[in-house]
KEKE-3310 file (N, C-alpha, C; in steps of 0.2 Angstrom, whole numbers, plus 5000, padded with zeros to 4 digits):
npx = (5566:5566:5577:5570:5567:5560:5542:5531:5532:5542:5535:5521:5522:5525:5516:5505:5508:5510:5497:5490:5496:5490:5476:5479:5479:5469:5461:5464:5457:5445:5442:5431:5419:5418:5419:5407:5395:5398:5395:5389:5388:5382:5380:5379:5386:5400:5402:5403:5417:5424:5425:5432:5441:5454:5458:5470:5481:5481:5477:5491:5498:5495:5497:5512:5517:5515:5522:5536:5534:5532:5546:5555:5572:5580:5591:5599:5598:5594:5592:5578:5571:5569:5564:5551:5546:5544:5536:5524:5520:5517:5505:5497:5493:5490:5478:5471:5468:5459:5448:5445:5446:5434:5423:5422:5417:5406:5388:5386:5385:5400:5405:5399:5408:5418:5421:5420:5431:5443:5439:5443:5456:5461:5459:5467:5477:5477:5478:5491:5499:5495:5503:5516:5521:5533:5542:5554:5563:5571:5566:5551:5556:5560:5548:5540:5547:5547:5532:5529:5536:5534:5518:5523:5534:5524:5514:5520:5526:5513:5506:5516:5516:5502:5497:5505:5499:5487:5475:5457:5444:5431:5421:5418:5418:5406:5399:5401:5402:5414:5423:5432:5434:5450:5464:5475:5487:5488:5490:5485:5486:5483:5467:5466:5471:5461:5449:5452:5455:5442:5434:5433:5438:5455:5456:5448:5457:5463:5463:5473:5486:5478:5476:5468:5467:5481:5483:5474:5481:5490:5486:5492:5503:5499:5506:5517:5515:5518:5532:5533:5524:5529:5521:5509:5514:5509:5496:5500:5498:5482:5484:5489:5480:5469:5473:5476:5461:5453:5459:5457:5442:5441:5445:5437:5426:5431:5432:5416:5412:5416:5427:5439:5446:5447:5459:5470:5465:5472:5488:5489:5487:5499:5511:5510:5511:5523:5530:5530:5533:5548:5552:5549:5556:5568:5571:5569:5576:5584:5578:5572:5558)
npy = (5365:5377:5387:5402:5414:5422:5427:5429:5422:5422:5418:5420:5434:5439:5433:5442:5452:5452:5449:5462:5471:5468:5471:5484:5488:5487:5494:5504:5507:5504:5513:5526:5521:5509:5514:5522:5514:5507:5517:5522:5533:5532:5518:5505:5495:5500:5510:5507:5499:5510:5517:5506:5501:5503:5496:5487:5494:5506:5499:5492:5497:5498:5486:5483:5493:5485:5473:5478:5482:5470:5465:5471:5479:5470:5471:5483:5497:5510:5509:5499:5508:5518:5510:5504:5520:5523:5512:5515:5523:5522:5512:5521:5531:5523:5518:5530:5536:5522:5526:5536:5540:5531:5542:5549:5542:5538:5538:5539:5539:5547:5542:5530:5525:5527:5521:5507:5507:5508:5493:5487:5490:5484:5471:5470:5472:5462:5450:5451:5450:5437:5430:5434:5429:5417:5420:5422:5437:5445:5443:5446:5461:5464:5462:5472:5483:5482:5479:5493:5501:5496:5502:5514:5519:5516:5524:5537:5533:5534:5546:5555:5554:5554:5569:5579:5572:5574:5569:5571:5564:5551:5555:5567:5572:5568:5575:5590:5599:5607:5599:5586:5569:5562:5551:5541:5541:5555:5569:5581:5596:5607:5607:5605:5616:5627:5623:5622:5634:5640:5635:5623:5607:5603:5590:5581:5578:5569:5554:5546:5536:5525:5528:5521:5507:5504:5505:5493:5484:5481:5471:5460:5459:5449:5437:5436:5432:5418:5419:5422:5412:5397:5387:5389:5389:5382:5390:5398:5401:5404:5416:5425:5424:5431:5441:5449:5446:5454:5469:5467:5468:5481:5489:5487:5492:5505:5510:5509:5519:5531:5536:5533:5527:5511:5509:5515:5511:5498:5505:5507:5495:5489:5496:5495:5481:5479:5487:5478:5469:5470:5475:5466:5455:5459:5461:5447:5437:5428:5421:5407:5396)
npz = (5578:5566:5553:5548:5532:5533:5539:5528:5513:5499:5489:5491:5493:5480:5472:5477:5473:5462:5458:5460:5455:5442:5446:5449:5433:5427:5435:5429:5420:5422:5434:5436:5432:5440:5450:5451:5451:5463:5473:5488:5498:5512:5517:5528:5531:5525:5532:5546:5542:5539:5549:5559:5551:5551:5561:5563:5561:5573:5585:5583:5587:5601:5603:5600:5609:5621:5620:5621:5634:5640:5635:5642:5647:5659:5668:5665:5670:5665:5651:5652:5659:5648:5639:5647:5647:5631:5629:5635:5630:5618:5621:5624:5614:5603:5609:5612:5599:5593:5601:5597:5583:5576:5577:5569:5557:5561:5567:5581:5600:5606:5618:5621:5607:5614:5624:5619:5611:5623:5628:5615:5616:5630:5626:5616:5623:5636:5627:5620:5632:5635:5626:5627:5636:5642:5632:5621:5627:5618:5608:5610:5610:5596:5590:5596:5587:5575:5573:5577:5567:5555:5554:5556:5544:5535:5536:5535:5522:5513:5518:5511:5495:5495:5499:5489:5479:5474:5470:5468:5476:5474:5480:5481:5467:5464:5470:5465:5453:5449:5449:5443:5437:5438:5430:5440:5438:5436:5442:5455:5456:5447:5447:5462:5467:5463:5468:5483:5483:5483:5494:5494:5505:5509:5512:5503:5493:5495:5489:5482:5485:5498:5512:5524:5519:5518:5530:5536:5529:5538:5546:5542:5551:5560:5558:5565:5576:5580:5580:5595:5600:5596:5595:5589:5576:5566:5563:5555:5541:5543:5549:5540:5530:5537:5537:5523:5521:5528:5524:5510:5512:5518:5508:5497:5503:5504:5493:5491:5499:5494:5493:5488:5472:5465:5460:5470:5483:5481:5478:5491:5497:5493:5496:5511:5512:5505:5517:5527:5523:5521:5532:5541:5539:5540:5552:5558:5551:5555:5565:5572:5571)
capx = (5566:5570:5576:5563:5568:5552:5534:5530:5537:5543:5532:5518:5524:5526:5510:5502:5510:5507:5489:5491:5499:5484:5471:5481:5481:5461:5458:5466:5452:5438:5439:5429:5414:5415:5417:5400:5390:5398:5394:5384:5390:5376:5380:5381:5393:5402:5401:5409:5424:5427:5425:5437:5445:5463:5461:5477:5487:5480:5479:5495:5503:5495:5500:5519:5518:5513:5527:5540:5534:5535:5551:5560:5579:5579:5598:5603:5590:5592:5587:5572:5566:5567:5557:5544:5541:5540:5529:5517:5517:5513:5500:5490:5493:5485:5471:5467:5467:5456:5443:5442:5443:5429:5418:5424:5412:5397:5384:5385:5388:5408:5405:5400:5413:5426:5420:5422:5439:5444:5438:5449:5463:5459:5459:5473:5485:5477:5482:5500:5503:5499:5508:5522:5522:5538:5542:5562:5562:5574:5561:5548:5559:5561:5543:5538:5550:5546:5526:5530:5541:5528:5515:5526:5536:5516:5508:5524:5526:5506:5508:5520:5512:5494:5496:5506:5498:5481:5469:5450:5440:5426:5414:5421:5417:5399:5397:5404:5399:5416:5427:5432:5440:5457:5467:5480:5495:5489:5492:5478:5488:5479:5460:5466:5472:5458:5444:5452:5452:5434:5435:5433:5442:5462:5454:5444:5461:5470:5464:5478:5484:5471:5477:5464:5469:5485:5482:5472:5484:5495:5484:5496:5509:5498:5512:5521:5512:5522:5538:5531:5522:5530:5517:5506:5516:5502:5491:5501:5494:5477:5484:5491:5474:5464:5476:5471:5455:5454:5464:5451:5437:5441:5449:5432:5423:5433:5428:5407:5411:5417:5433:5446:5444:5453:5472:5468:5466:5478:5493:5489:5490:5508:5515:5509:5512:5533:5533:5527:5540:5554:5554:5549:5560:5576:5570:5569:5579:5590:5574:5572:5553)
capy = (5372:5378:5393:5405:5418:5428:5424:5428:5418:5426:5417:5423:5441:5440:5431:5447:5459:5451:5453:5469:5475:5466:5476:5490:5488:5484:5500:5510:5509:5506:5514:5529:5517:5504:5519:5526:5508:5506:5522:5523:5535:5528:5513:5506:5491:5504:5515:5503:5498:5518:5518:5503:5497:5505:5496:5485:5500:5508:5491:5486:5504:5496:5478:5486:5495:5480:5470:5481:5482:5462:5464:5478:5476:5472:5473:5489:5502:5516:5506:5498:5513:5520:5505:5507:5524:5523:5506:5517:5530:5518:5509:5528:5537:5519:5520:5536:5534:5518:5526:5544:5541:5530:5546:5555:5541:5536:5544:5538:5544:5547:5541:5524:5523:5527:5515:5501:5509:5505:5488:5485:5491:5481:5465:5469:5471:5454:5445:5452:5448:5429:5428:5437:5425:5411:5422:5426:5446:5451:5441:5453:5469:5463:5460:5477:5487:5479:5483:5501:5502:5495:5507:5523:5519:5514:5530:5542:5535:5535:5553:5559:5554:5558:5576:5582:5571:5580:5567:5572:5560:5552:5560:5577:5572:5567:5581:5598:5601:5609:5592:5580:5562:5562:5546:5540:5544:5562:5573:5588:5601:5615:5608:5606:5623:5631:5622:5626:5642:5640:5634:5615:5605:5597:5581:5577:5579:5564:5549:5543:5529:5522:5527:5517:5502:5504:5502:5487:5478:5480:5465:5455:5456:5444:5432:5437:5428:5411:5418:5423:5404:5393:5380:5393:5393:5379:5392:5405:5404:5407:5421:5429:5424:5433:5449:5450:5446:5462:5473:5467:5471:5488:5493:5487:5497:5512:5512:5509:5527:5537:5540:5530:5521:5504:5510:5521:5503:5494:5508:5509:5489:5487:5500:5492:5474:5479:5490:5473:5460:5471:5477:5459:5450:5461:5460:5439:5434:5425:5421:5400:5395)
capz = (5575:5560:5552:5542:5530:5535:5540:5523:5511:5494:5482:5492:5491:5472:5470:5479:5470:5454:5457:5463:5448:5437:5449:5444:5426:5426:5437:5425:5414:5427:5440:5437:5432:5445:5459:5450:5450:5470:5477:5491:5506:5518:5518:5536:5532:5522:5536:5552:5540:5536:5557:5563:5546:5552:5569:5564:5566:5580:5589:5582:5593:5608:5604:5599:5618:5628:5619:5624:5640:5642:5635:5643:5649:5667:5668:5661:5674:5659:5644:5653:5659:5642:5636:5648:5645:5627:5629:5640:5624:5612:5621:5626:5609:5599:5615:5611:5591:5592:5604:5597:5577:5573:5579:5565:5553:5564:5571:5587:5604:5608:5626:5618:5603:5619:5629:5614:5608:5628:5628:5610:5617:5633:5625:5614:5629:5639:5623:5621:5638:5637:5620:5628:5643:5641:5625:5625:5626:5612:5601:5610:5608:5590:5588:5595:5583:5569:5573:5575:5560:5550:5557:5556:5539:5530:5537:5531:5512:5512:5515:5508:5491:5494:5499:5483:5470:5476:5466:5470:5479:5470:5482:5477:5461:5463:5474:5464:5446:5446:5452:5437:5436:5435:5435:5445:5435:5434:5449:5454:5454:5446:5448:5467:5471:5460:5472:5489:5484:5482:5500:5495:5510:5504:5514:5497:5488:5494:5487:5481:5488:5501:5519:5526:5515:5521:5538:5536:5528:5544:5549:5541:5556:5563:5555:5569:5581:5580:5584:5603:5603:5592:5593:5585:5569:5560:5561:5551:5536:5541:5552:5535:5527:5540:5536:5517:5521:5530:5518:5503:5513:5518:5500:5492:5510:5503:5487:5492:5503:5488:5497:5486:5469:5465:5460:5478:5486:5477:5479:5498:5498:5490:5501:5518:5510:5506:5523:5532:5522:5522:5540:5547:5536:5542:5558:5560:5547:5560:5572:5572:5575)
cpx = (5569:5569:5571:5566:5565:5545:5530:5534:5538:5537:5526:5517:5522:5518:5503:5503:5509:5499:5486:5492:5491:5478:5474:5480:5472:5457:5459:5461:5446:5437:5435:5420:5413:5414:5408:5394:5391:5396:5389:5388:5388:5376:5383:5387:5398:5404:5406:5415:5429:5429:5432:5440:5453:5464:5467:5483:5485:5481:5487:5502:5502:5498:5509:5523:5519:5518:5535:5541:5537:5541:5557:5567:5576:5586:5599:5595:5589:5586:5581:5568:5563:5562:5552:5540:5539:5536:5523:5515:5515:5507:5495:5490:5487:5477:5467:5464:5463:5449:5441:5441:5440:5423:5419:5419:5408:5396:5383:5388:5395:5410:5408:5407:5418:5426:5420:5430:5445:5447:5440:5454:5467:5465:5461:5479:5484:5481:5489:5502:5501:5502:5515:5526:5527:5543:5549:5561:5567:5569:5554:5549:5559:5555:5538:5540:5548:5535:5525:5531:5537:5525:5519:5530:5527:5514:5512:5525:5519:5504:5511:5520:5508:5495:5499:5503:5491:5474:5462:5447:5435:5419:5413:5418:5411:5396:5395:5406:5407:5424:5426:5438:5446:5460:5472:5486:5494:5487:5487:5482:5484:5472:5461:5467:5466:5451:5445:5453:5445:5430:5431:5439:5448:5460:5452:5449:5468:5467:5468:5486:5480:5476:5474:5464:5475:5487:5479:5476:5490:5493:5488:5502:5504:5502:5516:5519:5519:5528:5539:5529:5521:5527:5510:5506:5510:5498:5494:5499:5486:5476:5484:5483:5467:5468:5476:5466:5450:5455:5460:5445:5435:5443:5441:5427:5423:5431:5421:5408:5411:5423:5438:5442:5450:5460:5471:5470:5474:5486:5493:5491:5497:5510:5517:5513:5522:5534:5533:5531:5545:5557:5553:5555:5567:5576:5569:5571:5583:5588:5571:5561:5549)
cpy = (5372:5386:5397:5410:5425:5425:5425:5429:5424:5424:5420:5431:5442:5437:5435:5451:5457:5453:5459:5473:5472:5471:5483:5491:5490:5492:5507:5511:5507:5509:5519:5525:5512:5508:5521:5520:5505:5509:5521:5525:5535:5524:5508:5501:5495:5508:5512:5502:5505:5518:5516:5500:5498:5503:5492:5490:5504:5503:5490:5492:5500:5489:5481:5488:5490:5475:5472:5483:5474:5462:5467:5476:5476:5474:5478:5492:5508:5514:5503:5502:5518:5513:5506:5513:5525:5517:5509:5523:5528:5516:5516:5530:5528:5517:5525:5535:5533:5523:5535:5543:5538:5536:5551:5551:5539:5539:5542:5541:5541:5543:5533:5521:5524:5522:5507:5500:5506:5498:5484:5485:5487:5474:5465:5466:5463:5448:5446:5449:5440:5426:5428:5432:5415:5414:5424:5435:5449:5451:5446:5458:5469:5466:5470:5482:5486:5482:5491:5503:5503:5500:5514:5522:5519:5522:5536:5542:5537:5544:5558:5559:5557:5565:5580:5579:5574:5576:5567:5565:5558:5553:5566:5577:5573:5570:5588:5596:5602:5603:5590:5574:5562:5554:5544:5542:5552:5565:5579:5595:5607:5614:5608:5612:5630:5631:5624:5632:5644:5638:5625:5613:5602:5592:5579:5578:5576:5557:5544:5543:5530:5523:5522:5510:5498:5502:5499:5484:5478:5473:5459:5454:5452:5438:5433:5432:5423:5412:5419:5417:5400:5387:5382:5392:5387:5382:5399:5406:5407:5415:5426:5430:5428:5442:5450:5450:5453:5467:5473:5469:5477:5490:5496:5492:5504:5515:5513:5518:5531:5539:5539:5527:5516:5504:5512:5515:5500:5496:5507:5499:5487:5489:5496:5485:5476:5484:5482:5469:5462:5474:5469:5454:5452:5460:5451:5435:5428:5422:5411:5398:5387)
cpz = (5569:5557:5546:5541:5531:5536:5534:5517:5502:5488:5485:5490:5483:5470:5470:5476:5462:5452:5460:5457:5441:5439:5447:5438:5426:5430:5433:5420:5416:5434:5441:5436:5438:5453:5459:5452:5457:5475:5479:5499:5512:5520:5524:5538:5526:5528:5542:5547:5539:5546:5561:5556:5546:5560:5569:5564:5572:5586:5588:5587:5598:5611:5605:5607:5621:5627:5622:5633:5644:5642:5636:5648:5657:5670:5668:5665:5666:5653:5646:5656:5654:5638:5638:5644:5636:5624:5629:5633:5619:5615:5622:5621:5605:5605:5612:5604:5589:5597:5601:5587:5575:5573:5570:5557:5556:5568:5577:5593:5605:5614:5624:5613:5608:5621:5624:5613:5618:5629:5622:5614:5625:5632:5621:5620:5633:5634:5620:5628:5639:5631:5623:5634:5642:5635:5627:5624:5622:5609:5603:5607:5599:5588:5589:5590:5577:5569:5572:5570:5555:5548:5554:5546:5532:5530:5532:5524:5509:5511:5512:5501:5490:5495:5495:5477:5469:5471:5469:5471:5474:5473:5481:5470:5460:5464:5473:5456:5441:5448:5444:5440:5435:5438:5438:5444:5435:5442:5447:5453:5453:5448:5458:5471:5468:5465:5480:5488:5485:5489:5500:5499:5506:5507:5509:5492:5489:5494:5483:5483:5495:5508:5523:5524:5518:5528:5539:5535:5532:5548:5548:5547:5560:5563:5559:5575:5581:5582:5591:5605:5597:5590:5590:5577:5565:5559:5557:5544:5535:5546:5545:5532:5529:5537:5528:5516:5522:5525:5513:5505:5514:5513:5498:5498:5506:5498:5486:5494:5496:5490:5493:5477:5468:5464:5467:5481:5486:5479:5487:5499:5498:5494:5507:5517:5510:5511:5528:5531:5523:5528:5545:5544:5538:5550:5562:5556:5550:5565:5568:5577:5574)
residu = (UNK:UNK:UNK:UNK:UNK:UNK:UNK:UNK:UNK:UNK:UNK:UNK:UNK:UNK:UNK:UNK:UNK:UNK:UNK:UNK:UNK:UNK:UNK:UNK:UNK:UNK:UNK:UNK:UNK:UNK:UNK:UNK:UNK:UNK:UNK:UNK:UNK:UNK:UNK:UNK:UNK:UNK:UNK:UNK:UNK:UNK:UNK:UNK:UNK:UNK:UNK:UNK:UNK:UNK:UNK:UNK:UNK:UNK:UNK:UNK:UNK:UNK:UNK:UNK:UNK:UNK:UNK:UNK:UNK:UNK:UNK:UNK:UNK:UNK:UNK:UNK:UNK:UNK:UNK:UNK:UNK:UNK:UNK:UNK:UNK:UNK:UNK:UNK:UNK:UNK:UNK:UNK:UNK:UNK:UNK:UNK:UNK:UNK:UNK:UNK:UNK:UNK:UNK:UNK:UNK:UNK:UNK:UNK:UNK:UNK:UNK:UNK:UNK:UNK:UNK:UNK:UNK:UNK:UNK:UNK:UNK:UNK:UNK:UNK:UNK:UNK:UNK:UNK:UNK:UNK:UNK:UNK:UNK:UNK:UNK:UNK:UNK:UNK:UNK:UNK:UNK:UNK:UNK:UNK:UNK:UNK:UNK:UNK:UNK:UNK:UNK:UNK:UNK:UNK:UNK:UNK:UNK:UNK:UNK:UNK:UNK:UNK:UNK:UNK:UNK:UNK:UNK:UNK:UNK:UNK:UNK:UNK:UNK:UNK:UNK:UNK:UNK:UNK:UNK:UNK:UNK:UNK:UNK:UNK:UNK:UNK:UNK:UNK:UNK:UNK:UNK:UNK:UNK:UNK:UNK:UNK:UNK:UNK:UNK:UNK:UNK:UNK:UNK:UNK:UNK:UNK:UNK:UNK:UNK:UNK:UNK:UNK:UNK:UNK:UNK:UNK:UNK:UNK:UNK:UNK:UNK:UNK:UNK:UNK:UNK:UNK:UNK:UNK:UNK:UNK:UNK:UNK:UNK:UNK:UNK:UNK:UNK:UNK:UNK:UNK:UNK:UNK:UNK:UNK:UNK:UNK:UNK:UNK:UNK:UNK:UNK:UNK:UNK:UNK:UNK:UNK:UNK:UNK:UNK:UNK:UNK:UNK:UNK:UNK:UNK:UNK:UNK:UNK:UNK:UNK:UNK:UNK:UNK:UNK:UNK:UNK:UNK:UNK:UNK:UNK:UNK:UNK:UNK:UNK:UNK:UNK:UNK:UNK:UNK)
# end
């Protein structure tokens, strides 16, 4: 065994943020054209990633719960009863999540997207439970902290951004004669509180940074895996790889909607990406795999 600094490695990181900062640069002078040349709010592979493209956090509640559960104190009756129950509230609260908010973009029946959202949530917990299985339970407890953290710190700097810088959707834009472009450095302020006067919704007045971005690129705690089954870790690069992959496909998904443009993405990606290194990085600095 040998010791790891973090599951991902710093030149990685900087490699990511380098091209991160590039994409930044480059949307600063096209994003209101590439949104107009991509837009299409119909779009049905546009449509499922606006659905399920934030299942790495919802899933990653249920995965977080099932972890905790595995790894809850048997010793100490207090503290493993308090693990349980806040196990059993992560896994029901990212339950409900995954089977109630894809209804909110596809036209299908709720019964159905429940009955899916289930059968994720399902076969999230089956596959925590034989990861977790031989696994030491701090390295659980670790693992599910570190999930949640991720999760809960991503979603709160996400909004507490987007809701005061108030930048118009570029489907508001497309939409409403009386909407204009504005780019990402400049905050809506007066054109936002002029339109919900007008009884336009404040949903179309937080495009900046990419919630939904965000919360795909949670897919990157899949880099966690290896510390639960050490014989795993060969395949952690194409775990990482799969958690980028994700991330780039719902960014560019979000910009086809009209929801986001490319800084939109981009901002929501950095966030998630240094909630992801420097929560797992403090959390397993010390953990040998």
């Amino acid at each position: 065994m040998k010791k790891q600094s973090a599951f991902l490695s710093p030149r990685v990181l900087l490699a990511s943020l380098g091209i991160a900062a590039a994409l930044m640069l480059l949307g600063s002078f096209v994003d209101y054209p590439l949104s107009c040349a991509l837009y299409n709010e119909t779009n049905p592979f546009a449509m499922f990633f606006a659905a399920y493209g934030e299942i790495p956090a919802t899933l990653g509640l249920v995965a977080a719960g099932s972890l905790l559960l595995c790894g809850r104190n048997r010793q100490n009756r207090i503290l493993g009863v308090s693990q349980c129950v806040g196990g059993t509230l992560l896994v029901l609260s990212g339950t409900l999540m995954i089977c109630f908010m894809p209804t909110m973009y596809l036209p299908v029946s709720p019964v159905i997207l429940a009955v899916v959202g289930l059968a994720l949530s399902a076969g999230t917990i089956i596959l925590v439970l034989r990861l977790a299985r031989g696994a030491d339970r701090a390295v659980l407890v670790r693992a599910a902290a570190a999930v949640f953290f991720v999760i809960l710190c991503e979603m709160v700097l996400v909004n507490c951004i987007k809701v005061p810088w108030g930048r118009p959707r570029m489907r508001l834009v497309a939409s409403n004669a009386e909407a204009c472009f504005l780019p990402w450095w400049q905050m809506g302020g007066t054109l936002k509180d002029s339109l919900i006067a007008v009884g336009v919704a404040s949903e179309e007045f937080k495009s900046f940074p990419s919630g939904h971005t965000a919360n795909a690129t949670v897919m990157l705690l899949l880099g966690l895996i290896p510390y639960l089954k050490p014989q795993l870790q060969k395949f952690r690069n194409l775990f990482l790889a799969i958690g980028f992959a994700w991330a780039g496909v719902v960014a560019f998904t979000r910009i086809v909607m009209g929801a986001h443009y490319l800084t939109d993405t981009v901002a929501g990606f950095v966030i998630s990406l240094l909630c992801v290194y420097g929560i797992c990085t403090a959390m397993f600095r010390r953990t040998k795999i």
